[in-house]
C-alpha positions as a Markdown table, in Angstrom:
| # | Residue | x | y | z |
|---|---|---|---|---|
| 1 | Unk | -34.0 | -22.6 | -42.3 |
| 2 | Unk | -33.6 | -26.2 | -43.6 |
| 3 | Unk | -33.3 | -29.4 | -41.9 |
| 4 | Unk | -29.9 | -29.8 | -43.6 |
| 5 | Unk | -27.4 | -28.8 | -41.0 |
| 6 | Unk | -24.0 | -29.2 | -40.8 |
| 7 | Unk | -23.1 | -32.2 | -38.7 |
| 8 | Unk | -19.6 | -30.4 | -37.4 |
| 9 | Unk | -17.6 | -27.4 | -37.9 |
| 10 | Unk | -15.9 | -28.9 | -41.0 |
| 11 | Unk | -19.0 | -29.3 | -42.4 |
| 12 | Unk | -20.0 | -26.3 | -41.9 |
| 13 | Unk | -17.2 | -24.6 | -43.3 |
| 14 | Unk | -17.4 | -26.4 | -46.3 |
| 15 | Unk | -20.9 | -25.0 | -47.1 |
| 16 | Unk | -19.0 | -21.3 | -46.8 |
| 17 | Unk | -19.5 | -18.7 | -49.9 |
| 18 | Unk | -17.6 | -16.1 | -50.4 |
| 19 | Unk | -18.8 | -12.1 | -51.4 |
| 20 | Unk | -17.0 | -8.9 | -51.8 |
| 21 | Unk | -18.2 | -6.7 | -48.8 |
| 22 | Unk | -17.1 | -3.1 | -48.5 |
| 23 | Unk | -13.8 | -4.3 | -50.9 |
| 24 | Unk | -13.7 | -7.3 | -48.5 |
| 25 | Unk | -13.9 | -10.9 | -49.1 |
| 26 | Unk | -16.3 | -12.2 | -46.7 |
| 27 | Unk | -16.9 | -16.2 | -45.9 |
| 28 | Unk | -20.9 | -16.4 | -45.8 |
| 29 | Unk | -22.5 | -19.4 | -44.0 |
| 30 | Unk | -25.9 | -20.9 | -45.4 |
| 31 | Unk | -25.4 | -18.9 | -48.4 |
| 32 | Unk | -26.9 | -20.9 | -51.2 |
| 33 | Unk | -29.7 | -21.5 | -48.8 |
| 34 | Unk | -30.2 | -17.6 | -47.8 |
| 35 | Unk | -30.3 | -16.9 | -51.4 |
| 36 | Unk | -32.9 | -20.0 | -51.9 |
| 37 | Unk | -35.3 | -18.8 | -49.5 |
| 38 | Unk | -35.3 | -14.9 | -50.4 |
| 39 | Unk | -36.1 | -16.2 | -53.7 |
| 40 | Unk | -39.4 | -17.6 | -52.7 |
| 41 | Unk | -40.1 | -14.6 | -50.5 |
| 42 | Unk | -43.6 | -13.0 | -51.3 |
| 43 | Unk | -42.6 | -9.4 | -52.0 |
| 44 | Unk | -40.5 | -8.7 | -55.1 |
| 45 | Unk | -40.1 | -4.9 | -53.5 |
| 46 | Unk | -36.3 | -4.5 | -53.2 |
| 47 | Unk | -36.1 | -3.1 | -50.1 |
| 48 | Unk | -38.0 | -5.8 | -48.3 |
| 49 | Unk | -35.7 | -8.3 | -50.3 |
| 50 | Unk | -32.5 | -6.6 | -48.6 |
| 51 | Unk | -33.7 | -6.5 | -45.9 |
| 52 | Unk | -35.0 | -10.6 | -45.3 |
| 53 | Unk | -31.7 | -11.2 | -47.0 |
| 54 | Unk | -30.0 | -9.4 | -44.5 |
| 55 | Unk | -32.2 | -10.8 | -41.6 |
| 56 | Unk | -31.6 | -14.1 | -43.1 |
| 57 | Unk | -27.8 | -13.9 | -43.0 |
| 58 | Unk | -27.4 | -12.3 | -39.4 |
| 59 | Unk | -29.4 | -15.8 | -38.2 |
| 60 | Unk | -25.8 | -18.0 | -38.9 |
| 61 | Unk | -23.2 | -14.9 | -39.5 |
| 62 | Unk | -22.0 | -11.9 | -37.7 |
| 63 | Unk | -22.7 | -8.7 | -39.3 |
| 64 | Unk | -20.9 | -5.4 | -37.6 |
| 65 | Unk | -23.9 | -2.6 | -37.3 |
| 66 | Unk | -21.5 | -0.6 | -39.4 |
| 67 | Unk | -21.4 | -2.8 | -41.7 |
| 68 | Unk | -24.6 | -3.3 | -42.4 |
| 69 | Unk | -25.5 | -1.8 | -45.6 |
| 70 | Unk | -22.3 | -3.2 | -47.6 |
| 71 | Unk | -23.6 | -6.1 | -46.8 |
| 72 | Unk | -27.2 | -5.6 | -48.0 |
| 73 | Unk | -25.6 | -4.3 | -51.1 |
| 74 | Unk | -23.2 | -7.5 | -51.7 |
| 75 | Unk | -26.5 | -9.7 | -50.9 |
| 76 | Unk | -28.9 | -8.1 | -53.0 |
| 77 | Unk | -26.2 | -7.9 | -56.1 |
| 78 | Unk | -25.4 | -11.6 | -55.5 |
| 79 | Unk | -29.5 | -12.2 | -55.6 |
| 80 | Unk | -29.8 | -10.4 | -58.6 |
| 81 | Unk | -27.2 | -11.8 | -60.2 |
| 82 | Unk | -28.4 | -15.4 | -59.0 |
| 83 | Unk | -32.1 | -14.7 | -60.7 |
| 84 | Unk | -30.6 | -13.5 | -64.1 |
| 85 | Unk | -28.1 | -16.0 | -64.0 |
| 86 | Unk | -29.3 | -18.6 | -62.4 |
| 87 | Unk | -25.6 | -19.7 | -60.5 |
| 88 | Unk | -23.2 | -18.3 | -58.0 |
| 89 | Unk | -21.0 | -14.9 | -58.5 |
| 90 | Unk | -18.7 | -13.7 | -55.7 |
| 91 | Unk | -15.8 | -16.3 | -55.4 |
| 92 | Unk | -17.5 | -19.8 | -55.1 |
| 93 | Unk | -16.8 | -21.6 | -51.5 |
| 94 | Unk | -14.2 | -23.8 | -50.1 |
| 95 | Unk | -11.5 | -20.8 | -50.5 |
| 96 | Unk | -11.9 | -20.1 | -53.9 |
């Protein structure tokens, strides 16, 4: 990913994001960035979209195998909504 990294955990957690998983509010590490760089990926096919976005996402976050596709689902609504919008949906970071 980028060559921005957090310096310490309260760095880190500063750069959280928030989505609705499975009727869950889940903290989301690199977020912004995830969402960056699945924008620039190649194919526009959405299942290769979910599933770098999901790849992408395991790299700094755990996701439970049973999990797994509420997670694509939250990711790939939060990228559409990102390209049609151009900002953030799903509860904005820093506990909000």
């Amino acid at each position: 990913m980028s060559e921005n990294k957090p310096c310490c955990a309260t760095a880190a957690a500063a750069q959280l994001r928030y989505l609705i998983v499975g009727g869950h509010r889940i903290a989301i590490a690199q977020l912004d960035e995830i969402l960056d760089i699945a924008e620039g990926t190649a194919s526009r096919e959405e299942n290769a979209v979910r599933g770098e976005l999901l790849r992408l996402v395991k790299i700094y976050n755990y996701v439970p195998a049973a999990a797994e596709k509420s997670y694509e689902d939250a990711l790939y609504a939060e990228y559409l909504a990102r390209k049609g919008t151009g900002r953030r949906i799903g509860g904005g970071g820093n506990g909000k």
